[in-house]
Backbone as JSON, one array per atom type, in Angstrom:
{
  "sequence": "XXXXXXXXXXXXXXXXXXXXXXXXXXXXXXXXXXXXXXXXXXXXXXXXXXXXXXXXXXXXXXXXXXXXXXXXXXXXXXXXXXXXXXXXXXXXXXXXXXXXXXXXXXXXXXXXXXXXXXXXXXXXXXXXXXXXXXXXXXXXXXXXXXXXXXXXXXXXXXXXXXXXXXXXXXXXXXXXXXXXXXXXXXXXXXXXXXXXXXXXXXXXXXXXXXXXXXXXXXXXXXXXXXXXXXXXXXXXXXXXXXXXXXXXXXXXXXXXXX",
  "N": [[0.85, -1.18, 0.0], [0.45, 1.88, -0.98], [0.79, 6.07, -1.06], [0.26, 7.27, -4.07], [0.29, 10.05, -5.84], [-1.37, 11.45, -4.29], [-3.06, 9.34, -3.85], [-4.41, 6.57, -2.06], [-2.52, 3.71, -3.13], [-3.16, 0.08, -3.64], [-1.91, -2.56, -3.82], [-1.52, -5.6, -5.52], [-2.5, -8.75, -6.83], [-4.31, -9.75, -10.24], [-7.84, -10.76, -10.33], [-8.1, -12.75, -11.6], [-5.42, -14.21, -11.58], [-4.25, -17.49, -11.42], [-2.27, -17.43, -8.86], [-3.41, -16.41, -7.27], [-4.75, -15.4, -3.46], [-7.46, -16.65, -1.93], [-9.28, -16.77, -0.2], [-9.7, -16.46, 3.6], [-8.69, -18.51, 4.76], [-7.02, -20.16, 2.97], [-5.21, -17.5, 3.31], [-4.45, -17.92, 5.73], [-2.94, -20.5, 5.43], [-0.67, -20.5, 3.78], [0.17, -18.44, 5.76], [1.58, -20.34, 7.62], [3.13, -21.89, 5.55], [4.94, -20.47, 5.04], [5.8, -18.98, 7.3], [5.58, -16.26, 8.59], [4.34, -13.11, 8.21], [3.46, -10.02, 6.63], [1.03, -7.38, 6.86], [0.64, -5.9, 4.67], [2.12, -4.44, 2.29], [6.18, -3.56, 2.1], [9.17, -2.73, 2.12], [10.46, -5.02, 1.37], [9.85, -6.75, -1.39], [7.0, -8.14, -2.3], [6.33, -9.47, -0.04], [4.09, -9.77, 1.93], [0.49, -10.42, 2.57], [-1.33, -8.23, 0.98], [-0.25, -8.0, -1.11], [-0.41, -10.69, -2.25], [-3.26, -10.86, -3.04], [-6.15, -9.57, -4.41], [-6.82, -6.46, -5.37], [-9.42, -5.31, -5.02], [-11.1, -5.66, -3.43], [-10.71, -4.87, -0.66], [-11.47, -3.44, 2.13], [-14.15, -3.46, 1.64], [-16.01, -4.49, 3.06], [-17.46, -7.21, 2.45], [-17.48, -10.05, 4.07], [-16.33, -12.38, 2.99], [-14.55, -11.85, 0.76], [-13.21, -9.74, 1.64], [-10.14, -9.33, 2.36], [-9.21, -7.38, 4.75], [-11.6, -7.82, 6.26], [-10.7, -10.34, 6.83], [-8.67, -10.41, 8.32], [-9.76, -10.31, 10.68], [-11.09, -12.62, 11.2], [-8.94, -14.12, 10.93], [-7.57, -13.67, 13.56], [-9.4, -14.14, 15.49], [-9.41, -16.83, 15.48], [-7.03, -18.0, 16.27], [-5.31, -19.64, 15.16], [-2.4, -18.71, 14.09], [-0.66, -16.32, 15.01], [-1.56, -12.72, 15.23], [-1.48, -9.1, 14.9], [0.62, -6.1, 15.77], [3.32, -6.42, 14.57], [5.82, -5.85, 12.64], [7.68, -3.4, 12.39], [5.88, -1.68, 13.58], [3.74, -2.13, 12.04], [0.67, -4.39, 11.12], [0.84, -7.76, 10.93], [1.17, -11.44, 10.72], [2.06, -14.26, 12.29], [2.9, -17.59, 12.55], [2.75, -20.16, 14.88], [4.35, -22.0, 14.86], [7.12, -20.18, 14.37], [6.54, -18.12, 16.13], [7.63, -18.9, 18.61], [10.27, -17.75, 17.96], [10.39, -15.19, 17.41], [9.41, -14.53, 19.82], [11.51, -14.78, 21.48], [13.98, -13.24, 20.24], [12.7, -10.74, 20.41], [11.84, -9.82, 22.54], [14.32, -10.3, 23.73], [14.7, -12.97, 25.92], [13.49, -12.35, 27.76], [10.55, -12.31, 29.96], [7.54, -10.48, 30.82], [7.61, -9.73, 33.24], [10.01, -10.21, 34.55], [11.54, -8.52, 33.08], [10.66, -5.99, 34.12], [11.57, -6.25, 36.76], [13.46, -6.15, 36.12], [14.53, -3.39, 35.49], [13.91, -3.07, 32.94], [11.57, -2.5, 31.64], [8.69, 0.03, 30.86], [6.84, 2.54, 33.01], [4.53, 2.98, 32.06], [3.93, 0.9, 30.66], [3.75, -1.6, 32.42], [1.56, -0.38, 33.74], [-0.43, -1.64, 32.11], [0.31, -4.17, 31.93], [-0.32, -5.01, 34.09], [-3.09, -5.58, 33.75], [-2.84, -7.93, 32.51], [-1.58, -10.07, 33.89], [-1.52, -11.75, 36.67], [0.36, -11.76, 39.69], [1.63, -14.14, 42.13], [2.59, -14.14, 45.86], [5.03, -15.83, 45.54], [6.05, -15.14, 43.54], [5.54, -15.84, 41.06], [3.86, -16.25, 38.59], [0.12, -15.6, 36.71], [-1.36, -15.82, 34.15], [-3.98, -13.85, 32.88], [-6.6, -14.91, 31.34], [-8.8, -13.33, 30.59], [-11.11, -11.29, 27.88], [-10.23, -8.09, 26.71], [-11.11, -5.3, 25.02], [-9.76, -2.92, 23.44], [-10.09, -0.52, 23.45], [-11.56, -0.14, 26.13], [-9.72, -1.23, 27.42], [-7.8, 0.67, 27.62], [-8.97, 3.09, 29.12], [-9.14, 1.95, 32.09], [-6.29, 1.07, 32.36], [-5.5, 3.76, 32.97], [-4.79, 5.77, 31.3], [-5.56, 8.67, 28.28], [-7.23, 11.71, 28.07], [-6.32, 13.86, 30.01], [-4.67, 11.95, 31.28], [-2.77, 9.92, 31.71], [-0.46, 9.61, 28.86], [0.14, 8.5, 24.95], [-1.05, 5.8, 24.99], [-1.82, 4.43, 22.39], [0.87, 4.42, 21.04], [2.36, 2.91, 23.27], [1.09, 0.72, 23.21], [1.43, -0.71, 20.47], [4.18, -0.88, 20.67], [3.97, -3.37, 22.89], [3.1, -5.12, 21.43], [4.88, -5.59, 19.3], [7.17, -6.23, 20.87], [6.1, -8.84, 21.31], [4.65, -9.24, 24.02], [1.84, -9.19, 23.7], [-1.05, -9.62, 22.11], [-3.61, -10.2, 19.34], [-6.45, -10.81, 19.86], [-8.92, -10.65, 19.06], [-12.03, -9.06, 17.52], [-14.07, -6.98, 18.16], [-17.46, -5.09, 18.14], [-18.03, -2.15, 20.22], [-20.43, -1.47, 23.35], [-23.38, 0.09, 23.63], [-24.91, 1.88, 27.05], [-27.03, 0.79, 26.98], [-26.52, -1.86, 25.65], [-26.09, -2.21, 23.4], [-24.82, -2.49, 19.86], [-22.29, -0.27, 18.31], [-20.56, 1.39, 16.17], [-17.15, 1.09, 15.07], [-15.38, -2.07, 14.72], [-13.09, -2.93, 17.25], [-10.22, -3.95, 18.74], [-9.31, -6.81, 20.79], [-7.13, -7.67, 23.18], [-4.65, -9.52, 24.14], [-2.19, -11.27, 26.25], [0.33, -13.29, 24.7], [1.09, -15.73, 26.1], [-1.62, -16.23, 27.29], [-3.29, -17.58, 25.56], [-1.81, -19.42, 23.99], [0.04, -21.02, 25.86], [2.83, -20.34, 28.81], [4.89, -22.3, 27.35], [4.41, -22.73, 25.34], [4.96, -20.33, 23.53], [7.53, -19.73, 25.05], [9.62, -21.33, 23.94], [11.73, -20.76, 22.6], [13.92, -19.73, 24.3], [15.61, -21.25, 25.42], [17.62, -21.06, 23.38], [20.45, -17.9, 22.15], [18.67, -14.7, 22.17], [20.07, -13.66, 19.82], [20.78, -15.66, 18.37], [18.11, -16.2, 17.78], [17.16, -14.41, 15.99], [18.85, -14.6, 14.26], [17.84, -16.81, 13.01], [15.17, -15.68, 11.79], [15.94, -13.66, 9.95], [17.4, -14.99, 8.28], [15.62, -16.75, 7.22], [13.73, -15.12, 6.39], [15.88, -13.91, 4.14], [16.21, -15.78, 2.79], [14.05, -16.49, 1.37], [13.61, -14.32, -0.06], [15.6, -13.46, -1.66], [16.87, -11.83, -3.11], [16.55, -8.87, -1.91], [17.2, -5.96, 0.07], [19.11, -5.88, 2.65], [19.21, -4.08, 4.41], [16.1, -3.44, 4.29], [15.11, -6.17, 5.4], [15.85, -5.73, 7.68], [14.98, -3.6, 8.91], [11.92, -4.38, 8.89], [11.88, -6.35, 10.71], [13.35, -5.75, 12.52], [16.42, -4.94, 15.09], [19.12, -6.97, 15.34], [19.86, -8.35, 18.3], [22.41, -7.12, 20.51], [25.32, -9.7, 21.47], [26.03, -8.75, 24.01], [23.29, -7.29, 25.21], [22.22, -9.2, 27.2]],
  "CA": [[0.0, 0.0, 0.0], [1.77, 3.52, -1.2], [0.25, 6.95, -1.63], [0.89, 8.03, -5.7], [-0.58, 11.54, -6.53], [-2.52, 11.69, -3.11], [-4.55, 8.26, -3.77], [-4.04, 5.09, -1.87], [-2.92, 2.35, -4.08], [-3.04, -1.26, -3.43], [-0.65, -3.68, -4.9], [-1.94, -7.01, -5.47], [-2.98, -9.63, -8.04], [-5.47, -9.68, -10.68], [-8.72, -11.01, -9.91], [-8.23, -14.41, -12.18], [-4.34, -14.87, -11.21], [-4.53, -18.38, -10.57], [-1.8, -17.39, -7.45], [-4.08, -14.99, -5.75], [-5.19, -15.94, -2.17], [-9.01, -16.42, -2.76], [-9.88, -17.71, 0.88], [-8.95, -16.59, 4.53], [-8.21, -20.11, 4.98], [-6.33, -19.86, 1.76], [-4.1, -17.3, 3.94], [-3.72, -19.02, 6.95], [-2.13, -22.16, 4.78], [0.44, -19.39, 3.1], [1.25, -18.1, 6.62], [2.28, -21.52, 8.2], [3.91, -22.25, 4.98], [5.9, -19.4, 5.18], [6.42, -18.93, 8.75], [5.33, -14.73, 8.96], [3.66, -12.41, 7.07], [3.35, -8.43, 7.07], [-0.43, -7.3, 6.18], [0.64, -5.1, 4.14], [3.6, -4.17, 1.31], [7.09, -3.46, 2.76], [10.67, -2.93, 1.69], [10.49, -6.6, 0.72], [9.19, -6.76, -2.16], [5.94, -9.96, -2.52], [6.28, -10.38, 1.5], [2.82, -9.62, 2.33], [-0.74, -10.76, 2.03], [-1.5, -7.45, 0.35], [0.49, -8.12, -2.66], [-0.83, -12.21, -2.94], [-4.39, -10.78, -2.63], [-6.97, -8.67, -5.25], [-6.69, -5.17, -4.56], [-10.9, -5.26, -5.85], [-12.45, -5.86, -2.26], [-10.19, -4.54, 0.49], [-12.03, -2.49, 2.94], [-15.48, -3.51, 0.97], [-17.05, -5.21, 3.71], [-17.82, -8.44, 2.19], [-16.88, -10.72, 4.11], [-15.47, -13.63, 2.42], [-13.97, -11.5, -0.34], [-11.96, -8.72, 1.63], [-8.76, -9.61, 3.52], [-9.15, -6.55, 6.21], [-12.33, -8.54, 7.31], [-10.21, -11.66, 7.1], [-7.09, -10.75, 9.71], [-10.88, -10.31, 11.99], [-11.53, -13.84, 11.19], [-7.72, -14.88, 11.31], [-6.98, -13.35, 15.0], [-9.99, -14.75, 16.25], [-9.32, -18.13, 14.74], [-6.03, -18.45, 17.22], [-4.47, -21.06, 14.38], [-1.47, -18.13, 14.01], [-0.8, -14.58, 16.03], [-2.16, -11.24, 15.35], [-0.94, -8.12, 15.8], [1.72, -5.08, 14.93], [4.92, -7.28, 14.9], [6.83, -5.89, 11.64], [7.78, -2.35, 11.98], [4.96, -0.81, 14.08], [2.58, -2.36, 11.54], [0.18, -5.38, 11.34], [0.77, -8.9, 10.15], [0.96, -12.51, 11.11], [3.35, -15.21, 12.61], [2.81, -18.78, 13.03], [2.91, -20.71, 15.93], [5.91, -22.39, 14.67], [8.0, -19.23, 14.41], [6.24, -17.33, 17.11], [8.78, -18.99, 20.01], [11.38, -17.36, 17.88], [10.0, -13.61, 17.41], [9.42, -13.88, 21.7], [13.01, -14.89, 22.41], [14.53, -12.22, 20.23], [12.3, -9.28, 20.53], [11.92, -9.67, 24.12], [15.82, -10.57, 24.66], [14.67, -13.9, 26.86], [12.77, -11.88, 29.3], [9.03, -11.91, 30.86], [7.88, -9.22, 31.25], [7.58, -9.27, 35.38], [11.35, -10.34, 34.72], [12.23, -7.55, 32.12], [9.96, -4.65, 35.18], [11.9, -6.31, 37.73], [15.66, -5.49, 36.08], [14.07, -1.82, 35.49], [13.98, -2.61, 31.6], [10.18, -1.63, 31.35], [8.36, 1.78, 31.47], [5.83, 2.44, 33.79], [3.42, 2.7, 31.41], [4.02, -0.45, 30.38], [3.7, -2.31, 33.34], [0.26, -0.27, 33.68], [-1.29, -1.88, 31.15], [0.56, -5.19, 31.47], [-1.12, -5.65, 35.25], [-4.43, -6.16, 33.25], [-3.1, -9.37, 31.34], [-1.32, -11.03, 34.54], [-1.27, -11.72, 38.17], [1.8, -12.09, 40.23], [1.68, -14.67, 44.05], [3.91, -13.99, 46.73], [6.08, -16.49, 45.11], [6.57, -14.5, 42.66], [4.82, -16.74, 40.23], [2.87, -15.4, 37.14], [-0.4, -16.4, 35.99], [-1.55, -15.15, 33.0], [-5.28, -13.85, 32.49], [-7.26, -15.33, 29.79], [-9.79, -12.11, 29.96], [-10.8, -10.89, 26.73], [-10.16, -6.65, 26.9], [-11.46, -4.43, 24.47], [-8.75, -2.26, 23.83], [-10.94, 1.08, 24.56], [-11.41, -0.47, 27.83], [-8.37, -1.35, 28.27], [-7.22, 2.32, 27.52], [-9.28, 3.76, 30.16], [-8.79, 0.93, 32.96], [-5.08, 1.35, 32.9], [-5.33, 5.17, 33.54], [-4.96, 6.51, 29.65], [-6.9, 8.98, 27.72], [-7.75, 12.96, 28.02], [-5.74, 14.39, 31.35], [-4.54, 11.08, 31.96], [-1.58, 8.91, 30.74], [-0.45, 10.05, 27.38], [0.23, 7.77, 24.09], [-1.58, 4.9, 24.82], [-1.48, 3.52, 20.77], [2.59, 3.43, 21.02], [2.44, 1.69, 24.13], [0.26, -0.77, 22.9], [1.8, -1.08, 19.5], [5.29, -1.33, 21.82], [4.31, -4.7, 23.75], [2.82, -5.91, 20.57], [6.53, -5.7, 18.9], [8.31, -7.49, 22.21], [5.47, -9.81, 21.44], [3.95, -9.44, 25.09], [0.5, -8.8, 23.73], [-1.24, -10.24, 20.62], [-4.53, -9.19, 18.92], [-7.34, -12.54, 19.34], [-10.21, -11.05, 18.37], [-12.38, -7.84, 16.84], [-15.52, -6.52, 18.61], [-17.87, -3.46, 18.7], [-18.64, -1.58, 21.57], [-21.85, -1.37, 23.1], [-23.64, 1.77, 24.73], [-25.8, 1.19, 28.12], [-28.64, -0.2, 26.26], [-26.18, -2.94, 25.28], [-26.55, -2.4, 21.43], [-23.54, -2.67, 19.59], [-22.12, 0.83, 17.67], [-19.26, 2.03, 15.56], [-16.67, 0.02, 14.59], [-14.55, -3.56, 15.64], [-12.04, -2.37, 18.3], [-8.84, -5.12, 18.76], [-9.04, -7.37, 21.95], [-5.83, -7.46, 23.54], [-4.34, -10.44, 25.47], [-0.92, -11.77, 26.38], [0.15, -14.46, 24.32], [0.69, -16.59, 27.31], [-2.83, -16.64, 27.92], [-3.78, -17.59, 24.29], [-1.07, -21.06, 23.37], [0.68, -21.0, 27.22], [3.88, -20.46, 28.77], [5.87, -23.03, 27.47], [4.86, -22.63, 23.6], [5.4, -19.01, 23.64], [9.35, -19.29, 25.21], [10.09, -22.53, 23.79], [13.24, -20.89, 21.77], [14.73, -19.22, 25.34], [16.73, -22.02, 25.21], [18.65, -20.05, 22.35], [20.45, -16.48, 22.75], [18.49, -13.91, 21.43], [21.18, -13.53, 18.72], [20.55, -16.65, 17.61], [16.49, -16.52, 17.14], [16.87, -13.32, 15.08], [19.39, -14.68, 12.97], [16.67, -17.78, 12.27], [14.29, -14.67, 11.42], [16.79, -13.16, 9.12], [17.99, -15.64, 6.7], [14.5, -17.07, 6.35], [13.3, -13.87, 4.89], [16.99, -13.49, 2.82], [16.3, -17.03, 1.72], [12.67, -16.58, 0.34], [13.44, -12.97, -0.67], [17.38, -13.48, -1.66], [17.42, -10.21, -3.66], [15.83, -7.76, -0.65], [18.22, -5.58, 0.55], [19.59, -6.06, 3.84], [18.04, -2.84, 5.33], [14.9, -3.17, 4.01], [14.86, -6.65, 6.15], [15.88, -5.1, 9.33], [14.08, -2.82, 9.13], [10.38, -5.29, 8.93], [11.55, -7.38, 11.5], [14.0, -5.04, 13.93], [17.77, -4.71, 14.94], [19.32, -8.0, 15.62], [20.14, -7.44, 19.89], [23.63, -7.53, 20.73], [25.46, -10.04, 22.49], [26.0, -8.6, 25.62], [22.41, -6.94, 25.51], [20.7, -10.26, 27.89]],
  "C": [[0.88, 1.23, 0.0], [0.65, 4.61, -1.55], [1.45, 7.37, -3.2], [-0.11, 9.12, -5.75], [-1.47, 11.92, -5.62], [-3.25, 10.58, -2.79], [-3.57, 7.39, -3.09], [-3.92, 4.22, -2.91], [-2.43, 0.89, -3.11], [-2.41, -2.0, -4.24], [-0.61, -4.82, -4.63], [-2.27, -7.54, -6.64], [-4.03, -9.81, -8.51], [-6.57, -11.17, -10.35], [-8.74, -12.8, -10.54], [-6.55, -14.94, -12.12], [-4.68, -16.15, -10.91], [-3.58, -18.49, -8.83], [-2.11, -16.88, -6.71], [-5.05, -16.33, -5.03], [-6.43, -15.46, -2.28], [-9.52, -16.12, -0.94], [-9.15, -17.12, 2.12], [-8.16, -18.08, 5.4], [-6.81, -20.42, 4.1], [-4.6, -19.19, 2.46], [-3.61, -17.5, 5.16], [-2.69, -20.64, 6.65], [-0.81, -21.53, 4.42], [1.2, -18.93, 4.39], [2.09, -18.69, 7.44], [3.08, -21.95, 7.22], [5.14, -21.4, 4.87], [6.8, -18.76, 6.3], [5.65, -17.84, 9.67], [5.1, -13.83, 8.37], [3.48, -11.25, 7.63], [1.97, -8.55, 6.26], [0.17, -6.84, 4.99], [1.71, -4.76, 3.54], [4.33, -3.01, 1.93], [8.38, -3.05, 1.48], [10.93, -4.36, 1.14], [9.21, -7.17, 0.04], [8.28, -8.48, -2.34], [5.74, -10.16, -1.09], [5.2, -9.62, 1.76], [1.78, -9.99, 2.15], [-1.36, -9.78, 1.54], [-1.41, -7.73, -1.39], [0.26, -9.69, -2.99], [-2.34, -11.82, -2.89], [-4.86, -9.8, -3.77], [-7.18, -7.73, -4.83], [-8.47, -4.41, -4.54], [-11.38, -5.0, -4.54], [-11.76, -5.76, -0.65], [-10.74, -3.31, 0.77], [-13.91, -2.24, 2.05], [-16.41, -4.11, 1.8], [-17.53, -6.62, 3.77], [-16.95, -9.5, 2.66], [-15.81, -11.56, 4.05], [-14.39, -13.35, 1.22], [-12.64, -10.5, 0.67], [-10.86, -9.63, 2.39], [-8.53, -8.28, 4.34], [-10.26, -7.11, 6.74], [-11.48, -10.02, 7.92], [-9.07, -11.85, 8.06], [-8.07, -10.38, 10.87], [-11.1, -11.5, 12.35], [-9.78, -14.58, 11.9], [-7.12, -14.5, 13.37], [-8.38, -14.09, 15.82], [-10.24, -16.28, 16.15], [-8.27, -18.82, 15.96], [-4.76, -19.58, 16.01], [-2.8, -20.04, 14.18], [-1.58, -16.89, 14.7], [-0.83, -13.91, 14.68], [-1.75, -10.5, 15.74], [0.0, -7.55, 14.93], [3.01, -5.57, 15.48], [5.91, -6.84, 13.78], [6.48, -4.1, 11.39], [6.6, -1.4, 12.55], [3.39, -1.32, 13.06], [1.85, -4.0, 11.66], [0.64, -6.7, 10.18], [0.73, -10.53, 11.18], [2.61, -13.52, 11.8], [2.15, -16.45, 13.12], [2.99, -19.14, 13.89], [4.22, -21.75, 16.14], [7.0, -21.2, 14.91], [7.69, -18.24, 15.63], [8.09, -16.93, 18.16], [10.32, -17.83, 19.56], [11.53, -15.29, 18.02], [9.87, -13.22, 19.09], [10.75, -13.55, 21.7], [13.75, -13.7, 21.84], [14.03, -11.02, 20.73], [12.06, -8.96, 22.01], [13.09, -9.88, 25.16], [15.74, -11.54, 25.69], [13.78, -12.97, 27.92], [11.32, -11.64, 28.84], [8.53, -11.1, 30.45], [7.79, -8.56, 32.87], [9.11, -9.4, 35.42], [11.95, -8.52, 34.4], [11.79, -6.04, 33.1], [10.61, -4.68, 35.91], [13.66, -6.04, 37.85], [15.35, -3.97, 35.54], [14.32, -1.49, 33.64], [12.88, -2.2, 31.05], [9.37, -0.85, 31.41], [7.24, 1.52, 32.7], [4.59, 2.23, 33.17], [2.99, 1.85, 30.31], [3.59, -1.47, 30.87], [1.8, -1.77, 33.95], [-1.17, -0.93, 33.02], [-0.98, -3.51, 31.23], [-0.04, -6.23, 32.91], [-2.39, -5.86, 34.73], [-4.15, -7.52, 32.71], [-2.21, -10.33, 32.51], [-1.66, -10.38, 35.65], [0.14, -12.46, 38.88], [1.9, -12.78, 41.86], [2.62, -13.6, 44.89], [4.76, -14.2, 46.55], [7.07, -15.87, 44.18], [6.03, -14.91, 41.19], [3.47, -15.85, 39.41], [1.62, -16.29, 36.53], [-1.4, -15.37, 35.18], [-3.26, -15.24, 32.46], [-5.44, -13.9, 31.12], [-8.87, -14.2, 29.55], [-9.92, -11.5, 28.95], [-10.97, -9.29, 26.43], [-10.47, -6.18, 26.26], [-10.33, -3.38, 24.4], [-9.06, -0.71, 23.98], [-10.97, 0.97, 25.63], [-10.45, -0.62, 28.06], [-7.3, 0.32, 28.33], [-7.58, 3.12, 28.62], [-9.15, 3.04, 31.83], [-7.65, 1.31, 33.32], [-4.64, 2.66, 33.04], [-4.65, 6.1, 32.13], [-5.79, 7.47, 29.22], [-6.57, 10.76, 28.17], [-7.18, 13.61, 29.45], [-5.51, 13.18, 32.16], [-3.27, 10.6, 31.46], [-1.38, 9.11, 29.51], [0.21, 8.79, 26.44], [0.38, 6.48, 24.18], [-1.33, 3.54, 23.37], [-0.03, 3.34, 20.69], [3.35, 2.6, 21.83], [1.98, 0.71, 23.78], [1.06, -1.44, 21.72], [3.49, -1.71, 20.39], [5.4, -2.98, 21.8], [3.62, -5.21, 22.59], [4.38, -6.58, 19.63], [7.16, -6.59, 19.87], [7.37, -8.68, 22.06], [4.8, -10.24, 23.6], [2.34, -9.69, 24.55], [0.2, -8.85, 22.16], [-2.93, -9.76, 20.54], [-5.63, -10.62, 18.61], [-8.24, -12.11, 19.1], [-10.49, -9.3, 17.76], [-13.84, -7.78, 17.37], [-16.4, -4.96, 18.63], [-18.15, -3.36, 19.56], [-19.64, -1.38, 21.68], [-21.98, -0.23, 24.39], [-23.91, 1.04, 25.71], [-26.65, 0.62, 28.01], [-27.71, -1.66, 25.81], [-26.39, -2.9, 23.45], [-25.15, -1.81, 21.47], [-23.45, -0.89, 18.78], [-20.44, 0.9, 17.5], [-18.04, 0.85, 14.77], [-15.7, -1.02, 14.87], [-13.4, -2.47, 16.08], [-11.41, -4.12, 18.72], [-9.55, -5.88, 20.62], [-7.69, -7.8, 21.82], [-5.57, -8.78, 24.75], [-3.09, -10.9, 25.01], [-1.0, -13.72, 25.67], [0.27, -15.91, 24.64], [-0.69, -17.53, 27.75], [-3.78, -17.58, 26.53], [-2.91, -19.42, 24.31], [-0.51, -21.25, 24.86], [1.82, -21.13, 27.3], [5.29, -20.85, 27.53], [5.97, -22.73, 25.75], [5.26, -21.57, 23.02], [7.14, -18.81, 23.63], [9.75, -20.23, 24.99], [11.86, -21.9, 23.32], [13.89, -20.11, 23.08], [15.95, -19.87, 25.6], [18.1, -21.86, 24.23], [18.93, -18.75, 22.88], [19.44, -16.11, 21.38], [18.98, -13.63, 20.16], [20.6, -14.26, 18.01], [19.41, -16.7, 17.13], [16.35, -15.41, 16.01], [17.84, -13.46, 14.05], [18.27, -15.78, 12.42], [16.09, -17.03, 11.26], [14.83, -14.23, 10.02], [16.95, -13.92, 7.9], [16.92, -16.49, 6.33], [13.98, -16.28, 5.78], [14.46, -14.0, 3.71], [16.66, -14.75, 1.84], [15.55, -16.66, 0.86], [13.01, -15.19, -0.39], [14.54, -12.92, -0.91], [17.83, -11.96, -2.4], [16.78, -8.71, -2.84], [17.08, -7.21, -0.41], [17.98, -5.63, 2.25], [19.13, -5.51, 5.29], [16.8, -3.16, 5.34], [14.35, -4.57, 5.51], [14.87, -6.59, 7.44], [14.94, -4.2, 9.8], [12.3, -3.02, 9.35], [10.98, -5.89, 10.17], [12.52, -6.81, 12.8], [15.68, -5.37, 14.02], [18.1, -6.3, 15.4], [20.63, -7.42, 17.48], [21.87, -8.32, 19.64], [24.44, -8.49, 21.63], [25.45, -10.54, 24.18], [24.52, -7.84, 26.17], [21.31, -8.31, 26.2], [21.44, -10.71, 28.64]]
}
């Protein structure tokens, strides 16, 4: 997606391609075959479900035809994560590759770990006491509540003479992969009737696949999961430039940064 001459364009495949992605099913098969997907066209050129998709019926409503109704269907599906993981913007990861996008982008740490070595803001940790609870022990257990992320904006003390930039916090722990995007709901007044339009539910991806499938690659440094990351894009995309990939998927952490 690029502005030319003021207009949005879309950059995708014609309507009888036989390689265009017909089916949200269609791109849930593409994003396990692939590993990780950006919504939307990048510095790496073809890596998106934008550009395998008909540019005819995005943001048309219909269902079964658009693919912006279909990452509504795909996050509430659970079969792959949801969420702004490539560059502040939205796309996908598998449940295969997930473990690897935690361990780097979160450098092996928690996040009650990563609060408790003073690597997380405050208004971080504001928002991140809605998606766990912490014993005496010290022990973490991870609510499976499903938040509204309006509510969750005003809950954790956000909003109009309150906590300021809410959306880059959120987008933030979506990047470290704390916080993933399972579903799409409208809000409803006091009468209970629905109005306006789907707002993200927000939950830790803990609470979604658990613990263990989440930090499976911890067992690796950091280093190591973001080189995985790396040379599976260079592979599939061998003529991308170098930047362009760092730049979708983030700096590769240093060493001594864990």
């Amino acid at each position: 997606m690029s502005i030319e001459n003021g207009e949005w364009i879309m950059r995708g495949m014609a309507w009888d391609d036989p390689y265009r992605i017909r089916t949200w099913q269609e791109l849930i098969n593409w994003i396990n075959e692939i590993g990780f997907l950006p919504l939307f066209g990048n510095g790496v050129t073809g890596f998106s479900a934008e550009e395998h998709t008909s540019p005819d019926y995005w943001w048309s409503g219909i269902r079964s035809e658009d693919p912006w109704e279909w990452r509504e269907i795909i996050a509430a599906g659970r079969q792959v994560a949801y969420g702004k993981f490539f560059g502040g913007r939205a796309g996908f990861i598998s449940l295969e590759w997930l473990p690897y996008f935690a361990n780097f982008r979160r450098e092996g740490y928690d996040f009650d770990a990563r609060w408790e070595d003073g690597l997380a803001s405050r208004r971080e940790k504001m928002i991140m006491d809605f998606m766990m609870d912490i014993d005496e022990d010290g022990d973490v257990t991870w609510k499976t509540d499903q938040i509204l992320s309006t509510d969750l904006k005003k809950m954790a003390g956000f909003g109009k003479g309150r906590e300021k930039n809410y959306p880059g916090i959120i987008t933030g722990l979506q990047m470290q992969t704390y916080l993933v995007i399972t579903d799409f709901r409208r809000r409803k007044n006091k009468r209970g009737q629905e109005y306006g339009m789907s707002v993200s539910v927000l939950q830790a991806p803990e609470a979604v696949w658990g613990r263990t499938a989440v930090t499976k690659a911890y067992t690796e440094s950091p280093s190591q999961s973001w080189d995985r990351v790396f040379r599976h894009v260079r592979g599939a995309y061998p003529d991308s430039p170098e930047k362009e990939i760092v730049k979708l998927i983030g700096k590769r952490p240093a060493e001594g940064d864990f």
